[in-house]
N, C-alpha and C positions, 0 to 999 in steps of 0.2 A: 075520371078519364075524360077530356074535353075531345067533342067531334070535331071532323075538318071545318064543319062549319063555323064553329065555335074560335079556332086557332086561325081563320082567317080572317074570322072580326077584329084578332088583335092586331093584323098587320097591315101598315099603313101601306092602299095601291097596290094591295092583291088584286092580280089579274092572270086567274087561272090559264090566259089565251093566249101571257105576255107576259111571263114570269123569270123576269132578271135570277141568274146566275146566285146571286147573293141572296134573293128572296127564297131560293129553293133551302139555301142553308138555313137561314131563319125559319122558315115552316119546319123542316126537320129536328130543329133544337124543340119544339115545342113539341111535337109528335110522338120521339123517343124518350123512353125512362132505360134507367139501370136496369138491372136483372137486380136480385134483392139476395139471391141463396150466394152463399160461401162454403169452401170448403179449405183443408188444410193439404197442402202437397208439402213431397220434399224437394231439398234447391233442384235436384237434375227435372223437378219436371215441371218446375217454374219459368223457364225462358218464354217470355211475352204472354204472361198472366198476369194479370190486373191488382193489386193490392188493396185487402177489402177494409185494411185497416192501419194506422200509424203504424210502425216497428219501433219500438222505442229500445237505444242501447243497452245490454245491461251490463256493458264494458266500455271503457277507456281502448279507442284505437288510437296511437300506441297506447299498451298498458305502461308505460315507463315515459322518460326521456330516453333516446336513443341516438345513436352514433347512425349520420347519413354516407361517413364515408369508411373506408378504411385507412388508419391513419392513427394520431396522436391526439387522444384528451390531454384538457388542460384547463387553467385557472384564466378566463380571458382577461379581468381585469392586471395581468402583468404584460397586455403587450405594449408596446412603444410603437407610436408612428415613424420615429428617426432612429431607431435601433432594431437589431436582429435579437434575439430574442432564445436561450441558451438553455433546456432541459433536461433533467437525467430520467431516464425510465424506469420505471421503479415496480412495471409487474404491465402484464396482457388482460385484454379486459374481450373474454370471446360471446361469441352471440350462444343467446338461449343460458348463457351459464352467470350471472354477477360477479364480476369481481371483488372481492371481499377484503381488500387491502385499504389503504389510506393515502393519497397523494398532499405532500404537503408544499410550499412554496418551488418555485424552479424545479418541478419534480411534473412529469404526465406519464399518462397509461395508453401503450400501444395497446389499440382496440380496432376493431372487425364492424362492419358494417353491420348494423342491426342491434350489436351489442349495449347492454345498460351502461348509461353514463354514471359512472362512481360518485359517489359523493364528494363532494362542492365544486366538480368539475365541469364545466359547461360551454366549453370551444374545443373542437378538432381541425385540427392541420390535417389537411389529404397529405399523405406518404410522400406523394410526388414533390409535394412542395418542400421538403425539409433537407436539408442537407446533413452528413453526418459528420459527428463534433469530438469523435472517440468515442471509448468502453460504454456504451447504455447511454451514450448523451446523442441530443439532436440539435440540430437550429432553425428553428424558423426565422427567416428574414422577414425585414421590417416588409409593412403595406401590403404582404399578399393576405390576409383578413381580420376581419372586426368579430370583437367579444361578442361571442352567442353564436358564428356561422357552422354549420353541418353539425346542427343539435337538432332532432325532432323532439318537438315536444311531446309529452303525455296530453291525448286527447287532442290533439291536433286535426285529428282526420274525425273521431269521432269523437263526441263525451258521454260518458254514464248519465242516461237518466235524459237525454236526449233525444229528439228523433231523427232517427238513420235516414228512414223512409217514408211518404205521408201515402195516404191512402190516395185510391188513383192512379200510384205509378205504375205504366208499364213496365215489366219487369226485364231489363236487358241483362248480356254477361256481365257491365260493370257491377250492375244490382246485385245481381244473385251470387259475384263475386264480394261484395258487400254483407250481402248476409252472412256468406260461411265466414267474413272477417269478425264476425261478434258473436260466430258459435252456436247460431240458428242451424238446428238441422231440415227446418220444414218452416212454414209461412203460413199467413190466410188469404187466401186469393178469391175473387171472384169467379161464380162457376162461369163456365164457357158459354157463350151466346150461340145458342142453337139456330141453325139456320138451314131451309130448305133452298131447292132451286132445280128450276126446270126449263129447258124451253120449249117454247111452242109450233106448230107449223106444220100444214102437210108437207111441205117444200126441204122439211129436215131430215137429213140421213144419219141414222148412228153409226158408228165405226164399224164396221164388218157387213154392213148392209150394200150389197154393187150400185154403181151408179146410175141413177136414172135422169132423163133429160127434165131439166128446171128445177131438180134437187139440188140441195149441195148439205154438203158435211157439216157434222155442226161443231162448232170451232169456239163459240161461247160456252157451251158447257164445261170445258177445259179449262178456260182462264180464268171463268168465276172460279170455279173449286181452286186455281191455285190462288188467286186472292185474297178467298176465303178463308183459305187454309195458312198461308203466308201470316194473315192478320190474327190468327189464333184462334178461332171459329170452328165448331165442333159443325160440320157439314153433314147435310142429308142429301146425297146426290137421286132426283126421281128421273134422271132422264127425260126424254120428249115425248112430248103428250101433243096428242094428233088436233087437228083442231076437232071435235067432235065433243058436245055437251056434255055427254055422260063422262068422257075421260076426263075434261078438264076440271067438271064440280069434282070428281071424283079426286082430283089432285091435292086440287083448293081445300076441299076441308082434310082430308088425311094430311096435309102438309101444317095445317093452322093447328088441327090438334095435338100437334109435337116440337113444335118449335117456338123460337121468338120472333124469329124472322123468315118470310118468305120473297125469292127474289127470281122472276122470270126474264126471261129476254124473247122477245118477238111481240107483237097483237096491239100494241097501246098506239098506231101510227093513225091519224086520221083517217077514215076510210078505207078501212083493210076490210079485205072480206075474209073474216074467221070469227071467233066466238068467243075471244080470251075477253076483249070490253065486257061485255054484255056479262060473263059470268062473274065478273070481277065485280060489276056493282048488283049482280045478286046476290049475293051473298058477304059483300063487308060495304063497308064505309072507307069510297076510294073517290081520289081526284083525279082526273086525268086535265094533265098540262100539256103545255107545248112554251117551252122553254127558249130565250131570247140566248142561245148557243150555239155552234158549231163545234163537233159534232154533235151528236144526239139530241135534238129538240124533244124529239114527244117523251115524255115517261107517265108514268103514272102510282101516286104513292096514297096509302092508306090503311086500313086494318081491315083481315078477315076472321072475327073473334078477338082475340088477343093476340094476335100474329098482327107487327106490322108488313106491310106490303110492299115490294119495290119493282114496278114494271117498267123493265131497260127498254129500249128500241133493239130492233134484232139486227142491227149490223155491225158485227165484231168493233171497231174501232169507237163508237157510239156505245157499246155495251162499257170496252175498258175507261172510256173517261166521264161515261157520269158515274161509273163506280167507284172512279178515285174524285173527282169532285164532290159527289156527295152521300153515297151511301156509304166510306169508306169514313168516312166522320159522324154519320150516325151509327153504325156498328160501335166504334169506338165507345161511343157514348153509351150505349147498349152495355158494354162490355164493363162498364164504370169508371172507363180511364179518364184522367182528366182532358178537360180540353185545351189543346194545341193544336194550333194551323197549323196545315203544312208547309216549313219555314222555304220561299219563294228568294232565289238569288236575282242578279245582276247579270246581264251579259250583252254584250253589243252584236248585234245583228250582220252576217256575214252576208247581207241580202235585202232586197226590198219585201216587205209583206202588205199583199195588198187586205186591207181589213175596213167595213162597214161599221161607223158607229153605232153601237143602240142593243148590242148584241156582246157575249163575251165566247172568244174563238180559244180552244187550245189545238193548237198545232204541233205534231210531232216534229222534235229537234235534236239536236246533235249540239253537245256544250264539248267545246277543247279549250284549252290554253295557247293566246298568243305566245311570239318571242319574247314578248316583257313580261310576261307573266297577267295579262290582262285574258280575261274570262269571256268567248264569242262563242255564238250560237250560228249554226246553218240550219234549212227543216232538209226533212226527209227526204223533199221531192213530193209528189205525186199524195193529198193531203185527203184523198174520197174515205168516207167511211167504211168503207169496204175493204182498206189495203191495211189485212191485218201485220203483213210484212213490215212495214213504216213502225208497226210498234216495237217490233224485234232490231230495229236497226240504231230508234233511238234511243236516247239514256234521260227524257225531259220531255215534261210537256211546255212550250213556250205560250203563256197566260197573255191573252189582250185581251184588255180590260173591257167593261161595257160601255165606257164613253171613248176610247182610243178607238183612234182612224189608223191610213196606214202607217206602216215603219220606213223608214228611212235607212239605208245603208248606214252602219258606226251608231244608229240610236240605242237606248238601251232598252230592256224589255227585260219584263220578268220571267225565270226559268222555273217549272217544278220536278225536281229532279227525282229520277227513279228509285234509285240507290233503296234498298232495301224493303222497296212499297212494290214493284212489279216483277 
């Protein structure tokens, strides 16, 4: 296991004082490992578990050739492009049962969506298209399709002996609808990334506690755990812990000796007066940055034991976006899923933004669709790290980059859009 010190000798233009956006993710790739234990669930309790190993098919999806519509098998090589084209029907071909008959020249089998394609039969006319010709006969006319269409193949979707699934993947409904298709009742997943979390502050009030002047409610506790919880994390919630030495070692190691991750919010800002700094490099191997961002500049990351460590800045809006900038892709990684960024759209600016090069800003925004169908962003308004409301309203965080100045009305800009992460 390599120290901070060590993973900043590898990075070119570390500057713990003035640490680009991008440089935070690089220290973090190096910082975090998987989790190493697996275990086996079944599919209902698979949605957004980690796949600790290949799946490999041990069927043919479809098992057959199969009829995509319902309609009329057939011999395609009899069609004509300048002719209509004249069959007698000669028996039904239904789904889950084969038909066991024989189709021989100018002869097809009316057949059911899903139903096995008979022997040497391998074109279907949808129903609609056929006209009828008298007693059991049909016509397909010329040009409405070519030999082979609305025939699924055998192994099409999957093959025997193949892999379904690779390790890595997060497991969504398509997946886990996947696995029940090849007759997996259960999987091997990755165990859950244990994670603690707390915040800190005399100035923090827990819920049911009355209000007092210069406190306020704490309002991070709440979104980390849903986060947390959202990203599939087995959560250790400790509540707030005062700034006072004893409570807070007291945290710090109870939390490092049960988890993989520990993530506070409040105490890491230059010059604060409380005790969260000071205990945090008593007891692990911690950096504290100040990061070339808006919002959230100061964090602070490292290990207390074998716990890594993640110190937010304590003002709500600051807490929510370096957790989905960056702890939100080390977790992941934690977790063993493969890596993927979070895929960034397109949209043109319904607004000027004024932005300082040298720095990377996400601003809360609002993505709709023009009347042509072109993709524009407005912000929220009112942009302070404080105004946890602004995250409720938008659907996006609007990304400017660390060398981009301002935006221009109709320029484009990147979006990172909520949709199933907030």
């Amino acid at each position: 296991m390599k120290s901070l010190d060590e993973i900043a000798a590898q990075l070119q233009g570390y500057d713990p004082q003035a640490l680009s956006a991008e440089g935070v993710g690089e220290f973090l790739s190096h910082l975090v490992s998987p989790v190493a234990e697996t275990e086996s669930v079944g599919l209902f309790d698979a949605l957004g578990r980690v796949l600790a190993e290949d799946v490999i098919s041990p069927l043919s999806v479809p098992p057959h050739d199969n009829s995509a519509m319902d309609g009329f098998a057939f011999d395609g090589s009899q069609l004509r492009a300048d002719a209509a084209l004249e069959l007698e029907v000669v028996g039904t071909a239904l789904a889950g049962k084969a038909w066991q008959g024989a189709a021989g020249p100018l002869q097809c089998v009316k057949i059911m969506t899903g139903a096995i394609m008979p022997a040497g039969l391998d074109t279907v006319v949808p129903q609609e298209f056929t006209k009828p010709a008298g007693d059991n006969r049909v016509l397909v006319p010329a040009g409405v399709l070519k030999p082979g269409d609305n025939r699924r193949l055998k192994g099409e979707d999957l093959a025997e002996g193949k892999p379904a699934l690779l390790a890595g993947e997060r497991l969504g409904p398509a997946a886990v609808g996947l696995l029940a298709s090849i007759g997996l009742p259960s999987v091997r997943v990755k165990r859950r990334a244990k994670v603690a979390y707390f915040s800190t502050g005399d100035e923090i009030l827990s819920l049911g506690e009355p209000p007092r002047e210069g406190a306020v409610y704490d309002s991070n506790r709440y979104t980390v755990f849903g986060l947390l919880t959202r990203l599939g994390c087995e959560v250790i919630d400790m509540g707030v812990v005062r700034d006072e030495p004893a409570q807070l070692e007291a945290a710090f190691r109870d939390a490092a000796a049960r988890v993989d991750a520990i993530i506070t919010s409040g105490g890491v800002s230059v010059g604060e007066a409380d005790y969260t700094k000071a205990m945090m490099k008593k007891l692990g191997d911690v950096a504290f940055w100040r990061i070339a961002m808006r919002p959230g500049r100061p964090m602070a990351v490292g290990r207390i034991g074998s716990s890594v460590l993640f110190g937010l800045p304590g003002n709500p809006v600051a807490v929510m976006v370096t957790f989905l900038a960056f702890v939100r892709p080390a977790l992941l990684k934690m977790m063993g899923a493969r890596a993927e960024p979070v895929p960034q759209l397109k949209a043109h600016s319904l607004e000027p933004m004024r932005k300082k090069p040298g720095r990377t800003e996400y601003q809360r925004g609002v993505v709709s669709k023009s009347a042509d169908g072109v993709l524009q962003v407005r912000t929220t308004g009112n942009q302070g790290s404080g105004v946890l409301s602004s995250m409720v309203q938008a659907n996006c965080l609007v990304v400017l980059h660390h060398a981009q100045g301002n935006v221009a009305v109709g320029e484009e800009v990147d979006v990172m859009m909520f949709d199933g992460v907030v």
